[in-house]
C-alpha positions as CSV (number, residue, x, y, z in Angstrom):
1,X,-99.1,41.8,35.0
2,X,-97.1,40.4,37.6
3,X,-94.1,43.0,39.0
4,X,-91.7,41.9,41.5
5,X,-91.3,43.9,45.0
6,X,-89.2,47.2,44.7
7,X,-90.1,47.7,41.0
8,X,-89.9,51.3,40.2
9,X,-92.7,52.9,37.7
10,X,-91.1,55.5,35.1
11,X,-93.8,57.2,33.4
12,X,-92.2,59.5,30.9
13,X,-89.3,58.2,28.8
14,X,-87.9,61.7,28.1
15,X,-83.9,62.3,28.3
16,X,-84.3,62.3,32.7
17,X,-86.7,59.3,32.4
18,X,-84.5,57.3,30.2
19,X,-81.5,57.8,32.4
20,X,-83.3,56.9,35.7
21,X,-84.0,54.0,33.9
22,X,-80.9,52.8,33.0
23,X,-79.6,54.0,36.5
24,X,-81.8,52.2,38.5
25,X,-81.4,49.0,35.8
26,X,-78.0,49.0,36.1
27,X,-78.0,48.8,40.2
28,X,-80.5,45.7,39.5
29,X,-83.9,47.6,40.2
30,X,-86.8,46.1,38.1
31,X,-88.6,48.8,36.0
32,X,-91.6,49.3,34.4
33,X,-92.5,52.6,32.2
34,X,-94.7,54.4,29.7
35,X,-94.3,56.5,27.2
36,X,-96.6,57.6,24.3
37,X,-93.8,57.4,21.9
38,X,-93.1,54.3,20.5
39,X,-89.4,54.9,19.6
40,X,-88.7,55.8,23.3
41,X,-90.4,52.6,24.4
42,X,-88.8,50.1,22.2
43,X,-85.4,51.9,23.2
44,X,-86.7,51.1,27.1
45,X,-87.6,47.5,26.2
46,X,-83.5,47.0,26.4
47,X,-83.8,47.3,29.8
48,X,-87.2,45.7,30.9
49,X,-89.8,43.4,29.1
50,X,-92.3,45.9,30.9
51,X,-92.5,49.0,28.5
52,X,-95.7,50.2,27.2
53,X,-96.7,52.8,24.5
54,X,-99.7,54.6,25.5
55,X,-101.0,58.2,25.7
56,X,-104.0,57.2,28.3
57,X,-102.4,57.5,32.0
58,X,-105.4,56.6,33.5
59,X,-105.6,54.9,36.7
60,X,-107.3,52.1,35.0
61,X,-103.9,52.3,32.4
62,X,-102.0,52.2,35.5
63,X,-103.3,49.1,37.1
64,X,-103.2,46.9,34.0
65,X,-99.7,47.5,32.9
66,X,-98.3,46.7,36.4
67,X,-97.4,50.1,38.0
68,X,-99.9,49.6,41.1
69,X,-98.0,46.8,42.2
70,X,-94.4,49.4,42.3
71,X,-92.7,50.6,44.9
72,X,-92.0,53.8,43.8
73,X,-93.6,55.8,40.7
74,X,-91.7,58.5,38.8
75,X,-93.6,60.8,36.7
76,X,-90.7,62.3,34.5
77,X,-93.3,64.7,32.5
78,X,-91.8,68.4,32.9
79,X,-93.5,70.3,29.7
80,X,-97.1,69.6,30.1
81,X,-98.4,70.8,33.3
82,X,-101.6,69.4,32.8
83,X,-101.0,66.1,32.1
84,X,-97.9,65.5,35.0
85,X,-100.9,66.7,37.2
86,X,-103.6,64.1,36.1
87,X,-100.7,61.5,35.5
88,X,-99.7,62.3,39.0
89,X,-103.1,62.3,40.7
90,X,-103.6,59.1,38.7
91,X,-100.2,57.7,40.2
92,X,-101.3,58.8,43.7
93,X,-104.4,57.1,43.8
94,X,-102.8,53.6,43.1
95,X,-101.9,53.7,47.2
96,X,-98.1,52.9,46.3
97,X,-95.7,53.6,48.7
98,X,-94.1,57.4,47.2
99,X,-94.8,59.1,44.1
100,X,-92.0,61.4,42.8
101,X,-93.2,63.9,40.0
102,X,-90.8,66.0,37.7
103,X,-91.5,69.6,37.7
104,X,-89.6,72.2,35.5
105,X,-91.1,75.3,37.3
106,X,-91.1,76.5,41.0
107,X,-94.4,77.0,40.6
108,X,-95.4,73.9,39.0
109,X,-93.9,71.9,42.0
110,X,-95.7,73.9,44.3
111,X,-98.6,72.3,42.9
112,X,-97.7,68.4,42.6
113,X,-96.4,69.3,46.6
114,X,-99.8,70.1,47.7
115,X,-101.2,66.9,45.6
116,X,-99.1,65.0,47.8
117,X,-95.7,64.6,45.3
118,X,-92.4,64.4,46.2
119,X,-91.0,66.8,43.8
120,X,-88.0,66.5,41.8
121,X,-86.1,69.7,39.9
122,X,-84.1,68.5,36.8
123,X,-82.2,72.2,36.5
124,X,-81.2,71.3,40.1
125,X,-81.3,67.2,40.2
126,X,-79.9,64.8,38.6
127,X,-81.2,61.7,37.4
128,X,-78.5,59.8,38.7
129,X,-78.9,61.9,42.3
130,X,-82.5,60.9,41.9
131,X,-81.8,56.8,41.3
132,X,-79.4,57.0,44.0
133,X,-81.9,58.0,46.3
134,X,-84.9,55.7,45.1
135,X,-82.1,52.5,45.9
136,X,-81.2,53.5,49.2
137,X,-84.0,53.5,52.1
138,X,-82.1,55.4,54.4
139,X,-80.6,58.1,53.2
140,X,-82.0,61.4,53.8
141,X,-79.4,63.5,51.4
142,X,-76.5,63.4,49.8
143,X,-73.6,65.1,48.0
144,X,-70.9,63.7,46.0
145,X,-68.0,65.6,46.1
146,X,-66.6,63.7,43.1
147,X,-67.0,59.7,41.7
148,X,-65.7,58.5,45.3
149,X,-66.2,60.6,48.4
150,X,-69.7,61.5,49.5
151,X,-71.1,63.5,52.1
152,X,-74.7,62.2,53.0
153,X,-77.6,63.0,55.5
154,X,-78.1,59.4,57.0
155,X,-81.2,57.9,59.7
156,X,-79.6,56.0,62.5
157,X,-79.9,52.3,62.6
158,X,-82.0,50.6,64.6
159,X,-79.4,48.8,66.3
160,X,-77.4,52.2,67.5
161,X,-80.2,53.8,69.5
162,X,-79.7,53.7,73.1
163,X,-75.6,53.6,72.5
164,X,-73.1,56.4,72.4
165,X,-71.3,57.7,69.2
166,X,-68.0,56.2,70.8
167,X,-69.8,53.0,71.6
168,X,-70.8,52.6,67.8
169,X,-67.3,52.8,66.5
170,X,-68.8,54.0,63.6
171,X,-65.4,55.5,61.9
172,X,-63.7,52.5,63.1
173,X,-66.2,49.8,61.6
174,X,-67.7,51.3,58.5
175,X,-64.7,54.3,57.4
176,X,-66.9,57.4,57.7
177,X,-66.8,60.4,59.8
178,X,-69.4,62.2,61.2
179,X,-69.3,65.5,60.6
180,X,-72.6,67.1,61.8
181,X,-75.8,65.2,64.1
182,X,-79.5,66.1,62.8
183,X,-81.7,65.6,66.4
184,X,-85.3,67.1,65.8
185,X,-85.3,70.2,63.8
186,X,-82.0,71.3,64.9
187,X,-78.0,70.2,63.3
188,X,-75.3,70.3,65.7
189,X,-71.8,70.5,63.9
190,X,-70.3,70.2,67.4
191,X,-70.5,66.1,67.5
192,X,-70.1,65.1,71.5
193,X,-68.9,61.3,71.0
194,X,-70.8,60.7,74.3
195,X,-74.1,62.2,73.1
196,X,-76.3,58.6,73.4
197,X,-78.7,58.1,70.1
198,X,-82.8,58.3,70.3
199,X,-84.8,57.2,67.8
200,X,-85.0,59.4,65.0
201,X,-82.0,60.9,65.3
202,X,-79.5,61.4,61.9
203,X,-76.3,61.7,61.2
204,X,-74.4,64.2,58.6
205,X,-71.4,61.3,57.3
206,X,-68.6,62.2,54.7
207,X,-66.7,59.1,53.1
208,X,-66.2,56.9,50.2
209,X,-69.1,55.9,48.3
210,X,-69.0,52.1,49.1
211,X,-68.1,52.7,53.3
212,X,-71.1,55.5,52.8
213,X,-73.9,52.5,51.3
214,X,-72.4,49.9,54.1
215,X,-73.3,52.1,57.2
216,X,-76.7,52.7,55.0
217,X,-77.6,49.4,55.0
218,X,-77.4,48.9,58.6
219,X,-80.1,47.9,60.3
């Protein structure tokens, strides 16, 4: 099956799975998932013509229903610890680009961690914080303080390293402020607006949602 670049793989159609999937559907992400229940995956074929019903997660399952061709994989499979570990050793071994696993335990996560998972808490994230960060690319963190303002952990462009704070007008051209600067390990609250950007450098932002995904997008 043929899946288009940036199509994120939902295995799991449980309440967090579903509403990923209409989250990331709804910000025009292509999706394809899996589910053993048939129910779940006929309510998922709404959304995509790439649903499948299946209780094997195989690697082998994996490759002929399109999710080695995915961006990202999301293994939304809390309750049964041992099949969200072969589902995301399975996942892992397809060479995609990250694979984010669902953990309802500490301890569990712990685990998926040291598999090489990005791990995801639904007691402590959302699905909707979760989509959010699966469409943006340079986003490190966020926050929203309420259905407009944001405060989010941001990579600096490309484009400002080598140039001053000041000399990126950043409040001026995008409607943010900085608030904090993430250099290395350490966070400086104390923003000097002559301090010059290096690569790797990131920036603590507060503003509206839309002035927040703008200076994202900057390359």
């Amino acid at each position: 099956m043929a899946t288009k670049k940036g199509t994120i793989g939902i295995v799991g159609l449980g309440k967090f799975g579903m509403q990923l999937a209409e989250e990331l559907v709804e910000n025009g992400r292509k999706i394809v998932c899996i589910d053993k229940d048939e129910k779940k995956v006929k309510k998922a074929l709404e959304l995509t013509d790439y649903a499948f019903v299946s209780e094997d997660l195989s690697k082998e399952t994996f490759e002929e229903t399109g999710f080695k061709q995915c961006e990202t994989i999301v293994i939304c499979i809390g309750e049964h610890l041992d099949t969200a570990i072969l589902a995301t050793l399975n996942a892992l071994s397809l060479g995609v680009k990250k694979v984010v696993a669902m953990s309802v335990t500490d301890e569990t996560g712990q685990i998926l961690e040291k598999l090489g998972a990005e791990v995801v808490y639904p007691f402590k994230d959302s699905a909707d914080h979760l989509a959010k960060k699966i469409l943006t690319h340079n986003i490190l963190d966020f926050i929203s303080l309420n259905d407009e303002i944001e405060i989010a952990e941001i990579k600096v462009p490309k484009s400002f390293v080598g140039k001053s704070i000041i000399e990126s007008n950043i409040r001026q051209n995008f409607g943010i402020n900085i608030i904090a600067l993430e250099v290395g390990d350490k966070i400086n609250t104390k923003v000097d607006p002559k301090y010059i950007f290096n690569e790797g450098d990131a920036v603590v932002v507060i503003g509206d949602s839309k002035s927040v995904r703008k200076f994202e997008q900057k390359k």
